[in-house]
Structure formats: C-alpha cells, structure tokens
C-alpha positions as CSV (number, residue, x, y, z in Angstrom):
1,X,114.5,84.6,114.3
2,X,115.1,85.5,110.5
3,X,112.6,87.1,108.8
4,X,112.6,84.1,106.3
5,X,111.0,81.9,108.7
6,X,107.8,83.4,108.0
7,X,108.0,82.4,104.3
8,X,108.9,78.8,105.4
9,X,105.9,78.4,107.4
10,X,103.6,79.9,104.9
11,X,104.8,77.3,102.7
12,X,103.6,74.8,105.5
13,X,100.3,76.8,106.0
14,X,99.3,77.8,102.5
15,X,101.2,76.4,99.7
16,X,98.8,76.3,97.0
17,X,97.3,79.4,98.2
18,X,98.0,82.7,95.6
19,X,100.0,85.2,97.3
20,X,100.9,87.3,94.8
21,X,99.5,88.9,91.8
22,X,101.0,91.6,89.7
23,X,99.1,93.7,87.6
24,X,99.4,95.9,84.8
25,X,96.5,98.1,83.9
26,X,98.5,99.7,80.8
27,X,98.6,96.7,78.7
28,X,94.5,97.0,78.7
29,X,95.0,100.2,76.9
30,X,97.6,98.5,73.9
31,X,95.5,96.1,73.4
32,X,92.4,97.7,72.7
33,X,90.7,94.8,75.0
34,X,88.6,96.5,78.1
35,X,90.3,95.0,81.8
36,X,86.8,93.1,82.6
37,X,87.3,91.4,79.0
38,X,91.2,90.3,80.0
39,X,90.3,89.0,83.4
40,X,88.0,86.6,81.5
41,X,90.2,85.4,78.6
42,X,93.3,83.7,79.0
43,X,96.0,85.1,76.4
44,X,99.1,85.3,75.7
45,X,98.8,89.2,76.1
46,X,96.8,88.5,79.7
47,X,99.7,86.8,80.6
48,X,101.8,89.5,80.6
49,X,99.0,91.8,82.1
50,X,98.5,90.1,85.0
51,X,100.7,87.5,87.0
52,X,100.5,85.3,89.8
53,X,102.2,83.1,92.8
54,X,101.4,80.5,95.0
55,X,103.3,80.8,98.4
56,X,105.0,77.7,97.4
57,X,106.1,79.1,93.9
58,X,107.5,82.2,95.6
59,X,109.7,80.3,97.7
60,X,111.1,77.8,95.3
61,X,111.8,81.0,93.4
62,X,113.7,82.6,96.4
63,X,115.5,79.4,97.0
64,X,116.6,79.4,92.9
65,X,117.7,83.0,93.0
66,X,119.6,82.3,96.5
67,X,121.7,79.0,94.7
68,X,122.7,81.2,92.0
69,X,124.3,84.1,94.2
70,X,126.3,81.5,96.3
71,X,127.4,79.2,93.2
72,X,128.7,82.6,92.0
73,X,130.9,83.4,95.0
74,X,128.1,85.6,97.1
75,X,129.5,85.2,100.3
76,X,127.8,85.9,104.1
77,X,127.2,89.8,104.0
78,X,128.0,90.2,100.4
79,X,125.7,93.2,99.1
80,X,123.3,92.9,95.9
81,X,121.3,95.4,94.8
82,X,117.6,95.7,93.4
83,X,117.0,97.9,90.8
84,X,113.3,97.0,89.8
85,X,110.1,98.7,89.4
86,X,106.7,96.8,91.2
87,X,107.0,93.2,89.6
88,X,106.2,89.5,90.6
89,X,110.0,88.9,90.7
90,X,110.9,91.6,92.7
91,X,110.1,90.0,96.4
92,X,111.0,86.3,95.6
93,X,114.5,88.2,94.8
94,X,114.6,90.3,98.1
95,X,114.0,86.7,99.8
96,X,116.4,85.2,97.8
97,X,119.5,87.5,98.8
98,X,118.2,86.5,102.3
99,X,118.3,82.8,102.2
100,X,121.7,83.0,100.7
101,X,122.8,84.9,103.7
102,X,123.8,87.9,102.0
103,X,122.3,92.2,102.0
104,X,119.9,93.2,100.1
105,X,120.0,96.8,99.0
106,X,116.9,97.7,96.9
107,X,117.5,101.0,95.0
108,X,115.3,104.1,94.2
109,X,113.8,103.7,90.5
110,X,113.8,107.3,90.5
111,X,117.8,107.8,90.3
112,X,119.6,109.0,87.6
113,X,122.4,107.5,86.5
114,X,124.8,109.3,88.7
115,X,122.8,108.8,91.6
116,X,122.6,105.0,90.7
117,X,126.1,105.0,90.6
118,X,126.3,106.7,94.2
119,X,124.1,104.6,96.1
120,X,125.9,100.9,94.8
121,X,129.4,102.6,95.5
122,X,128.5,103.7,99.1
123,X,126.8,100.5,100.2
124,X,129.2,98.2,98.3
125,X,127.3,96.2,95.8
126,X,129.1,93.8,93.9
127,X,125.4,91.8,92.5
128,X,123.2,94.1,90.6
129,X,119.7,93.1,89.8
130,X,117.8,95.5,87.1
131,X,115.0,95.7,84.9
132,X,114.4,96.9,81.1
133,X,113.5,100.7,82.8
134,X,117.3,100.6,83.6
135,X,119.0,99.7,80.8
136,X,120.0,103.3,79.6
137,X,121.1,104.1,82.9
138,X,122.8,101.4,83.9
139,X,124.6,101.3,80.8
140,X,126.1,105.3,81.2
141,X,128.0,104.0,84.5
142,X,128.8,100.2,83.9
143,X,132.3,101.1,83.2
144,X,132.4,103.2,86.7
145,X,131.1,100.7,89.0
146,X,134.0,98.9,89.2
147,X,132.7,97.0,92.6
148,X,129.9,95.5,91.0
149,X,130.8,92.2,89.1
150,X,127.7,90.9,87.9
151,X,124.5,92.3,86.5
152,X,121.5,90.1,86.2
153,X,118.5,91.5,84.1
154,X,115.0,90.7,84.4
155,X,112.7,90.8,81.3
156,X,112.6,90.1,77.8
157,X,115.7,91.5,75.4
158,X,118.6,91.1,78.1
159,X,121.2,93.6,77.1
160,X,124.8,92.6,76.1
161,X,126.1,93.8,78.9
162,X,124.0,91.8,81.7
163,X,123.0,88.1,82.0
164,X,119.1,86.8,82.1
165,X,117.9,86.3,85.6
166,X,115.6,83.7,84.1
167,X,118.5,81.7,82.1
168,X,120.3,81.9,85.5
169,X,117.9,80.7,87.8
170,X,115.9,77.7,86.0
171,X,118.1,74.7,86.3
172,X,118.6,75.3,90.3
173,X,117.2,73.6,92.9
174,X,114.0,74.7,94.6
175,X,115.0,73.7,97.8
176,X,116.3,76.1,100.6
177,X,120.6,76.4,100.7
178,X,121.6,75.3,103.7
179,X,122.6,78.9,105.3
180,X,121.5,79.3,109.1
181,X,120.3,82.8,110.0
182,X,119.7,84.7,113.2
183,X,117.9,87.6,113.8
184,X,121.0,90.1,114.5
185,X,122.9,89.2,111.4
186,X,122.5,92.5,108.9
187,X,119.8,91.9,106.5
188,X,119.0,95.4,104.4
189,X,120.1,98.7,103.4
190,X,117.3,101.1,102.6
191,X,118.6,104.6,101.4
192,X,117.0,107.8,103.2
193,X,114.8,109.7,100.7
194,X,117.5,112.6,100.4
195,X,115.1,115.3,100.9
196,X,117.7,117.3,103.6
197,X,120.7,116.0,101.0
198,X,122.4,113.0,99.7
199,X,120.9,109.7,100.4
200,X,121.9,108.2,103.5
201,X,122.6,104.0,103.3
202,X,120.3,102.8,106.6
203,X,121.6,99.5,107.7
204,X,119.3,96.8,109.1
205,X,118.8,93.7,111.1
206,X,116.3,90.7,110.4
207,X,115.3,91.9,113.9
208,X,114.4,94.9,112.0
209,X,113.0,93.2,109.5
210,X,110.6,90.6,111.7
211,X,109.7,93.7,113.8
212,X,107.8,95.1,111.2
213,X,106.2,92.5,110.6
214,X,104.4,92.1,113.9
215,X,104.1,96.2,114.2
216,X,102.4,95.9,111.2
217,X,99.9,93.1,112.1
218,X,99.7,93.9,115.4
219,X,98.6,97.9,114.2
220,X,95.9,96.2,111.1
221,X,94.9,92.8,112.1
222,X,95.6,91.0,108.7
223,X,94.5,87.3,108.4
224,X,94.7,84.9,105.5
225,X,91.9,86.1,104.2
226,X,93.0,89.5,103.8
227,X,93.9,90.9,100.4
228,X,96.6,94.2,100.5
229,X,96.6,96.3,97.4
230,X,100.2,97.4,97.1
231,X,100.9,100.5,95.0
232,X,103.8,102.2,96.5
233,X,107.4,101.3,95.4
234,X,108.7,98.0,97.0
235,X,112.1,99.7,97.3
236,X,110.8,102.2,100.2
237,X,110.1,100.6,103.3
238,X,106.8,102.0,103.3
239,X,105.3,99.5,100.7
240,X,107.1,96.6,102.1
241,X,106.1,96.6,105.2
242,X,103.0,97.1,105.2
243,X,103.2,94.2,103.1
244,X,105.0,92.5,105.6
245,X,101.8,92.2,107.5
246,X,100.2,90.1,104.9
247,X,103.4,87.8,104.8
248,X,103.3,87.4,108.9
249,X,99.3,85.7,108.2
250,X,100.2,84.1,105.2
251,X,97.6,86.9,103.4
252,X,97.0,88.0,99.6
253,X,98.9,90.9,98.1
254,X,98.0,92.5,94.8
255,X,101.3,94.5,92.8
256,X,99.6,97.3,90.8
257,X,101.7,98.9,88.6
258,X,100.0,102.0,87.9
259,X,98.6,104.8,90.1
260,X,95.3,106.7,88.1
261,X,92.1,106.5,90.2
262,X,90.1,103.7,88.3
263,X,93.1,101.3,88.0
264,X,93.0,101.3,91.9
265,X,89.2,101.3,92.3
266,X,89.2,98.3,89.2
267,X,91.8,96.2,91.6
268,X,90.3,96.8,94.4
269,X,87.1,95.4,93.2
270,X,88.0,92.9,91.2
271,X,90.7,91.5,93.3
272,X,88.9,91.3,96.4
273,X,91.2,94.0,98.1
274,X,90.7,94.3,101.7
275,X,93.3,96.6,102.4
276,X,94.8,99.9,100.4
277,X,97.7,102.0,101.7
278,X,97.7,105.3,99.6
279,X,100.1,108.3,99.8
280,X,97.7,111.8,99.8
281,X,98.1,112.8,96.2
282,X,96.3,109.1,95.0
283,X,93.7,109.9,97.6
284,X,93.1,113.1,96.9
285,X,92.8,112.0,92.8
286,X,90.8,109.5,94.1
287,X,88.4,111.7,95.8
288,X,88.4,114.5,92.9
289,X,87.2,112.0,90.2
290,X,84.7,110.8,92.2
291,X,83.5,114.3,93.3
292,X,83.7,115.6,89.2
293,X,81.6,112.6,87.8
294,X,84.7,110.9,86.4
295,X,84.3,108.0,88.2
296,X,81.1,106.2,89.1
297,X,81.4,104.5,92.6
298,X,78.3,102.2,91.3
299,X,80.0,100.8,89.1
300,X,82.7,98.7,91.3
301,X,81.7,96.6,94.4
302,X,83.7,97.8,97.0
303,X,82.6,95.6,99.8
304,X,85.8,94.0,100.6
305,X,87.3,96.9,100.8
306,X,87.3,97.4,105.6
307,X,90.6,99.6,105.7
308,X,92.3,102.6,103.9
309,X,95.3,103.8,105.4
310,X,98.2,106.8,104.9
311,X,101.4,107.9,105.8
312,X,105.2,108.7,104.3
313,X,103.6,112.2,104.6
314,X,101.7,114.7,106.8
315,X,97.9,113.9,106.2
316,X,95.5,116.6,106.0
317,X,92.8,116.0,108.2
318,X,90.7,117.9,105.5
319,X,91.3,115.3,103.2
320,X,90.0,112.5,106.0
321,X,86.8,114.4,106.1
322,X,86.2,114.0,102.9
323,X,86.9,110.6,102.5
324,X,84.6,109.7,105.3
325,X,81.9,111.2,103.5
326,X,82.8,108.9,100.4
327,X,83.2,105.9,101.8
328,X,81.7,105.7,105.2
329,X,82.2,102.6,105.8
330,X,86.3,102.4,105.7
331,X,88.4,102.3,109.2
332,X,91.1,104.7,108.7
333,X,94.4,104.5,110.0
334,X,97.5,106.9,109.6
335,X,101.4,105.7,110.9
336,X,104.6,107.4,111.0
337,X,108.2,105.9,110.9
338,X,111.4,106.7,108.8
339,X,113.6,104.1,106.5
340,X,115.3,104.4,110.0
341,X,113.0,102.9,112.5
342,X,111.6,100.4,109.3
343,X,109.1,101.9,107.9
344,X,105.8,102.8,109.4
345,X,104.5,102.2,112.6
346,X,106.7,103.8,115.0
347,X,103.6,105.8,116.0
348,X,100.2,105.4,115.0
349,X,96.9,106.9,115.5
350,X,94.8,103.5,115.4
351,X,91.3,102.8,113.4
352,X,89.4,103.7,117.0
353,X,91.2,107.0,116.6
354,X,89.5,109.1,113.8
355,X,88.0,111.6,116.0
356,X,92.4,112.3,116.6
357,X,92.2,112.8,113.2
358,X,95.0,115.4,112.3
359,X,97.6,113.5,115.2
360,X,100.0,110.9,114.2
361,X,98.9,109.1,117.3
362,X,101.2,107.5,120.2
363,X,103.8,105.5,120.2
364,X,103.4,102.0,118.3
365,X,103.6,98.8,119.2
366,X,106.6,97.9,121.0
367,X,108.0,101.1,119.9
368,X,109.1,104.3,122.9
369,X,108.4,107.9,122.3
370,X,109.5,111.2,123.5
371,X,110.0,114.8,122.6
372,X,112.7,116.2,123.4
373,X,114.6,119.9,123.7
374,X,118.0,120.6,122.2
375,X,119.6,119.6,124.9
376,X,117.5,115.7,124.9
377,X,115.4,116.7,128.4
378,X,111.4,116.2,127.8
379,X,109.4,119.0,126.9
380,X,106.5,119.8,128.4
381,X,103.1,118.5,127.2
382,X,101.6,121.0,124.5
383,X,105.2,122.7,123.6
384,X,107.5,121.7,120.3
385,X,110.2,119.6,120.6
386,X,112.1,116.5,118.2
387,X,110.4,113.3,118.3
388,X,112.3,110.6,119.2
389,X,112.3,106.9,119.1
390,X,113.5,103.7,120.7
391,X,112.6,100.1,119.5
392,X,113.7,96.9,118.0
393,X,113.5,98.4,114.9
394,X,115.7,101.1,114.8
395,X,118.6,100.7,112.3
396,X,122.2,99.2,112.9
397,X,123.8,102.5,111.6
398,X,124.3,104.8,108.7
399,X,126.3,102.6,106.8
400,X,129.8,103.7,106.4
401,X,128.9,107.3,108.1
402,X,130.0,106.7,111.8
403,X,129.4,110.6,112.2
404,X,125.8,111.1,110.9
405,X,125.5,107.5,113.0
406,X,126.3,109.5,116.4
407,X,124.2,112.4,115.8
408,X,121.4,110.9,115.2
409,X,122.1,107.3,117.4
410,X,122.0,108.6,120.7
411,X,121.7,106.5,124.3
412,X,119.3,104.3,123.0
413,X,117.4,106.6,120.9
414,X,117.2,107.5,117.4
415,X,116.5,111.3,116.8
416,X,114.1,111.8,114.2
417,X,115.4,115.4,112.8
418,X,110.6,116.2,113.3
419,X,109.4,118.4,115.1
420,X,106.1,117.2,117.0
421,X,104.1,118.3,120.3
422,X,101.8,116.3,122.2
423,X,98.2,116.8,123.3
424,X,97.3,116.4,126.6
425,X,95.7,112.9,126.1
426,X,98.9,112.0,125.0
427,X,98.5,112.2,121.2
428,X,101.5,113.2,118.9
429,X,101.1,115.8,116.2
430,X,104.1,116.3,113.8
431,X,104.6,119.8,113.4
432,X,107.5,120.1,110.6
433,X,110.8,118.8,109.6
434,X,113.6,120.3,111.9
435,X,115.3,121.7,108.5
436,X,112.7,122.9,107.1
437,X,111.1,125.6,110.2
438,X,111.2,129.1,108.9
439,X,112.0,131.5,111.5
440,X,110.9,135.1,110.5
441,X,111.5,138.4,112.4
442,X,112.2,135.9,115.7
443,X,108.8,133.7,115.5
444,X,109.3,129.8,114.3
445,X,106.7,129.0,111.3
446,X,106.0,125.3,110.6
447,X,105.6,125.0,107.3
448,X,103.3,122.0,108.0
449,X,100.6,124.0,109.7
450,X,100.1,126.1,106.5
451,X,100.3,123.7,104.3
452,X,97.6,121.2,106.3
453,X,95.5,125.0,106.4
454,X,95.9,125.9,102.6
455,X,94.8,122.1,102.0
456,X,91.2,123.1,103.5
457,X,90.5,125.9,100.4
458,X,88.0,123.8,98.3
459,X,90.3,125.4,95.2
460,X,93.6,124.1,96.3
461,X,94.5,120.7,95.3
462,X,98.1,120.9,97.4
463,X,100.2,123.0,98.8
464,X,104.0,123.3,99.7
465,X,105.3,125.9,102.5
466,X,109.2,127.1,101.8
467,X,111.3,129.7,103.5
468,X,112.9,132.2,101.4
469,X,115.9,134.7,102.6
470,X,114.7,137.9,103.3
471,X,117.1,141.0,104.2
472,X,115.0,141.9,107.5
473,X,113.3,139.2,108.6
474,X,115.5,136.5,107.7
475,X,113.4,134.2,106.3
476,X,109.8,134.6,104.8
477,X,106.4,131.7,104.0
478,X,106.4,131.2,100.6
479,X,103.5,129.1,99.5
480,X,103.6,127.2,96.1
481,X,100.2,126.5,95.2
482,X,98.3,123.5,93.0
483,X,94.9,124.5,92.1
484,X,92.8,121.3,91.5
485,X,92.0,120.9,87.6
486,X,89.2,122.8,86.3
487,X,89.2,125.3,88.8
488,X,90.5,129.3,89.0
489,X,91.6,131.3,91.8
490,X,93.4,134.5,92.2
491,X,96.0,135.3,94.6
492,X,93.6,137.6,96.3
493,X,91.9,134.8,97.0
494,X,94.3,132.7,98.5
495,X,95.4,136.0,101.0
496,X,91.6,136.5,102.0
497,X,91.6,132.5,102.6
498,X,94.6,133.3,105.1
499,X,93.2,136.0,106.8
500,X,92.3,132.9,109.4
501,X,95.6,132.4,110.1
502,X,97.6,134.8,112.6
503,X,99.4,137.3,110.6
504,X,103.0,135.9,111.0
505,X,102.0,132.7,109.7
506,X,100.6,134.0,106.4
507,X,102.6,133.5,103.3
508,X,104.5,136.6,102.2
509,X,104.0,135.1,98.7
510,X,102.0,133.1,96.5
511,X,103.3,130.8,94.0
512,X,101.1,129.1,91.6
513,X,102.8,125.9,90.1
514,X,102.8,122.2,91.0
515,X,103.8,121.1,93.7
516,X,106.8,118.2,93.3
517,X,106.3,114.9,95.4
518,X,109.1,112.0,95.2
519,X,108.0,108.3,94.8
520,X,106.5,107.9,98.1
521,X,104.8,111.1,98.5
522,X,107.4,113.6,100.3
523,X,107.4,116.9,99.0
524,X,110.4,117.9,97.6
525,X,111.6,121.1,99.1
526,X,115.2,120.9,98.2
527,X,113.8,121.3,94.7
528,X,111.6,124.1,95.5
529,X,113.9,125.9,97.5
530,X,116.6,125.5,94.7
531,X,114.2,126.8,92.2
532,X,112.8,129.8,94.2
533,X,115.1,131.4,95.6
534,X,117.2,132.6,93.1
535,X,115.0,135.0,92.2
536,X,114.9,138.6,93.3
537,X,114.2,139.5,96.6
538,X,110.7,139.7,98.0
539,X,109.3,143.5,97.8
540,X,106.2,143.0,99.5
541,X,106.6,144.0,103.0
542,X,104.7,147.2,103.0
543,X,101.8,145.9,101.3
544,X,102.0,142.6,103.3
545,X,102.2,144.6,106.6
546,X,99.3,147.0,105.4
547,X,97.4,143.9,104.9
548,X,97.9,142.6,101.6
C-alpha cells in the first residue's frame, strides 16, 4: 500500500489529536521573554515561536497542497522539489506531492546555489517549493533552471519572483484528489550526502517508503502516546524516518529548530518528549554542558524521556559510557542505513544490546546482511569485508546514472561502499568507508578505529582520521583534532595518548582544528583532504619511527 494510507487512518484514529508542533527557541531570545513565560501566554509573537497540527489539519493541508499541483498541470511522476528548513509546512507538503501522485525530491538546505541548481536539473524538477533562507540562492540561478516552471514560497514577504504557498493553497478543497496509488509506483528522490563526490539522486518506492515505517516501529516500539523530538533535517532520510515511526502509531512529533543543548533539554521537558534521535556532536554538547556546570539536569523533568538513540555516523562507544552515567535510566539504541536502503535501520544494535555497545548490531528487521570480498563471496567471521544489504527498502536506482546503478545494484543486493567485520555472536562493527582506508607501507588503516580511540582522550572533543600522500609509504594517518572548550593539550600529549595503539596505526601527524561535520553528522573528509594536502610533504619519518 501507499505510504499515505497511514495518514488516512490516523485521521480515522486521532483527528483531534496534535501531531505536530514546531518550535523555535530563537524567537525567545528577540523577544526578551524567557521560553517558560511564552509557553504560558498566548501572543502574537508565541505564535510564530511555536506552531501546532492536529492529524486532521495536516491532512486537509496535504490534500490543499496536492489540488494545487494537479490544477496546475502536475501530472503522475512529475517531480517537485522541497527546499525548506524544519517547519510545520514542510511534511503536509511532502504528503501533498504524494496524494497528487507525483515525486517528491526534498533538497539539502546546505547547497549553494550552484549545487541547488545541480540537484533540480538532474532529478528533473519542474515544481519548486522554498522558504525565505532561499531567496538569495534561488534567485542567482532562476534564469538557469529552465525545467522548473513554478516556484512556490513559503513565509512572509514572498519574492517577485515566486508565488505564496499560502495564497495558493487556501481556497482548495480539504478533501483527498481522487489519485489511486500502489506501493511500487516511485515516490521519492533523496540525494546521497556527496561525501565520496557529487550528490547521487536515489530513487524510491512507497514500498520504500512504508518499509520504514514498520522498521522503524518495529526497532522502537512507538505508540500514540509517544512523543519524538525531531532535530535533524527533514530532507535526510534520517530525520524522517524515524519520524515515520510516530506516523505508523498515529504518535506526537516535536520540530525543533535549533540544536544548543538547553533548547533540546527545554523541549524535551516541556513537551513531554519520549523519544530523541541525536547525531554525536549534539550529544556530546549535551554531555559537556552538563559535565561543566552549564546546565543544571534539576532543573528540567526528564521523566518522559525512555529512549535516546544515534546514527548517520560511527558512534563512539566512549561517548555511550558517558551518557549512561548521566542519564541511567535511558534505553539506547544505535541503527545504520544509507539514503539507499531509506534511512536507518538496515542494521541495528537493539536497546537489550548496550553491552554490544561499539557494534552496529545485526541485520534489521526484514532487512539481509552479509560481508562480502571483492570478488561478492562471504568472508569469514572476524575478517573485513563490504557490508551489504538486501530488503524492501533498497532504492529503485540512481536516477538517471544506469552505471553507478550496476555497480552498486548487484543480484539482489545493494553494496554499501563500508567496510565492516562481524563478531562471532554475529554482531556487525563498521570498520570505515571503502574510500576512505589508508593503506601505508602495505598495512590497511581504518580511519574509524583511530578516530573511535582518539574520542576516548578526556581532552579531545572529536576527531577526524585522513590519509595523506606520502613518497614511501604511500599514504600516512593524519589526525585533525578538536579539543573540547576550555581545555589545552599538546601534541606530545596526543602521541603519548597513542602509544596504546600499535605503531602503524598511530597518526604520523597531528592537526589541531575543528573538525567539519555536514547537516546530519558525517564528517567531511573531501573537505579535509582538499585542505590538507596541499601542503608540503610530511618530514616526520625518522622521528616518528624513533618514536616520536
């Protein structure tokens, strides 16, 4: 069945029941008012600080925005784009584009311009939806995207170029179009995060899409009564389906638009939250305001809180540890997937798991896992090979890339381009990114094991692992460094830290600087690499090998 179903029924179910509320912790700060003193006063500034929808709302506003795209020519597989950061609007117009039969293709708020321009040419947008944060952008290319025929902008002070998406959709009807669906009609196309090049457009299914929705569930156990806190970007499949969970239940979901450690810790109490997905870096702030006095855990009841979970990212089990020790009473949950199996959940460690910590777990539900050689035979329990994956949920294609399709598409499976080995209980540990293992002097270095190890120096706030050319060895560990605020420590430090590690593994060099993450937590390596290794070659071989 189509994904939409699930709205329809929650309609049914739970009309009247709020399922989602945006907030915005930034307008506390303009307005000089405290957030406790806005959550008890209705204004016309609370209005635009926080925002709300019943189930039923949400789907007479989906049903709106779908009348508008086909009384303007959208037609069956027509593609229209999101361009949008974290709002109320943003899902009743993903479910819109459904209902009227057409692709969605929500788009990275990150892009610049040119990349914006890229992304609507190669997945053939001809609607584009986008918000004031865009305007500038969108403006530099509007004469170059030819292909797109209509923008639609949501906010206040709609620019001359685009038409209101509010004028447009409040004289339709709230009622569903009459457009029959199936579940293997093509529903979504998510772009790859571009950290190995340029984005890739990952085509979908509603199969896909529903999928994840029972993965999800199936993996958390949301009900009704559950409340998610949803911070990550609703254009990565990450955030939206975990979200998807809630919408399978008919649960709560809370849009906060803002990332700093007490907005989260404020929702979460206030709101009821019963759920948080975080991506490391928000944890790890998390953690180091409590630990510095910053934050006060008194002062916010908690006790709704039953789950945090983590993924888009390797998870250090160092940082586990010490949320355990914070907040004792939280299951905790990590789940691996790409924008090319949906989203998370393709494996996953499970809350009855923590004592795995440091695994990505086993294969998910209703998902197939192996790891295989370079030539696709299994490897043998304990030794490296590329995960791969087989499941409903594995993407269509690369959209208009029938090459990159077939090397990664292959008898059933999709090859994940990570490197993982598995434990003898059958537990999966992600070693690295295929591209990114450095081989130096003949040995293969994981970047991920040295950065999960520098993670465990009480100094270090995060750490990135690059190779860099070297004239006899090929390639040599170069770590860039973040120390945590407030603190100092040398390099000498740092290389008596490593003197754990066997001596191939040790960095060859130490970079101090911060380490660059994108939008859902990935560190960006392309960047580093780019950055680093111009520079002149590395001239510490004789005091490295004489134990510097």
């Amino acid at each position: 069945m189509p994904i939409t179903e699930f709205l329809d029924r929650n309609v049914k179910l739970y009309g009247d029941k709020i399922c989602l509320t945006e907030i915005n912790p930034e307008q506390e700060e303009k307005s000089g008012q405290t957030w406790r003193e806005l959550a008890l006063v209705e204004t016309a500034h609370n209005v635009r600080y926080r925002k709300e929808l019943t189930w039923r709302s949400f789907d007479e506003k989906a049903n709106q925005f779908a009348h508008v795209l086909l009384e303007r020519g959208v037609k069956r597989d027509d593609k229209v784009g999101i361009l949008l950061m974290n709002c109320i609007e943003w899902l009743p117009i993903y479910f819109g584009v459904l209902k009227a039969g057409a692709i969605v293709v929500p788009i990275n708020f990150r892009y610049s311009s040119d990349e914006i321009e890229y992304a609507l040419g190669l997945a053939g947008v001809s609607v584009l939806v986008l918000g004031p944060e865009f305007i500038d952008r969108v403006q530099a290319v509007k004469d170059d995207i030819s292909g797109v025929r209509s923008l639609w902008f949501v906010g206040d002070e709609c620019p001359d170029f685009a038409e209101s998406y509010e004028g447009l959709i409040r004289t339709k009807s709230p009622q569903a179009p009459d457009i029959k669906l199936t579940d293997e009609e093509d529903a979504a196309i998510y772009f790859s995060s571009g950290t190995t090049g340029r984005p890739k457009a990952i085509l979908h299914s509603h199969r896909s899409l529903v999928m994840s929705c029972e993965v999800e569930q199936n993996h958390h156990s949301q009900t009704a009564s559950d409340v998610f806190l949803c911070i990550p970007p609703l254009y990565h499949t990450g955030a939206k389906m975990h979200w998807f969970g809630s919408l399978l239940v008919g649960g709560s979901a809370v849009l906060l638009r803002g990332i700093r450690p007490q907005w989260i810790l404020e929702a979460a109490a206030r709101e009821g939250v019963s759920i948080v997905w975080l991506l490391v870096p928000w944890a790890q702030d998390i953690l180091d305001a409590i630990e510095s006095g910053e934050i006060n855990l008194a002062e916010y009841d908690l006790s709704a809180w039953r789950l945090m979970h983590i993924g888009a990212q390797p998870v250090p089990p160092s940082l586990i540890r010490r949320w355990k020790k914070v907040f004792p009473h939280h299951d905790y949950d990590t789940n691996y997937g790409l924008s090319e199996s949906i989203g998370p959940g393709a494996v996953h460690l499970g809350v009855e798991n923590i004592h795995k910590v440091g695994a990505i777990g086993k294969a998910g539900y209703g998902w197939r896992t192996q790891i295989v050689d370079e030539s696709g035979n299994p490897v043998t329990p304990g030794d490296v090979g590329e995960l791969i994956l087989a499941g409903d949920g594995v993407m269509k294609e690369y959209y208009r890339d029938p090459e990159a399709t077939a090397d990664t598409l292959k008898n059933g499976w999709l090859y994940t381009g990570d490197m993982a080995c598995e434990d003898e209980e059958g537990f999966i540990f992600l070693v690295d990114r295929k591209k990114d293992v450095i081989i130096t002097g003949g040995e293969n270095i994981y970047p991920v094991q040295i950065e999960d190890f520098l993670r465990g120096c009480d100094k270090i706030k995060d750490a990135a692992v690059i190779g860099l050319a070297e004239p006899r060895l090929g390639e040599v560990a170069a770590a860039i460094v973040e120390i945590k605020p407030g603190r100092e420590c040398s390099e000498e430090e740092i290389r008596q830290f490593c003197t754990q590690l066997p001596r191939y593994k040790r960095p060859y060099r130490i970079i101090f600087d911060q380490v660059p993450r994108n939008a859902t937590g990935k560190i960006e390596k392309p960047k580093l690499r780019a950055h680093y290794s111009g520079g002149s070659v590395i001239k510490r071989q004789i005091e490295i090998e004489n134990g510097g």
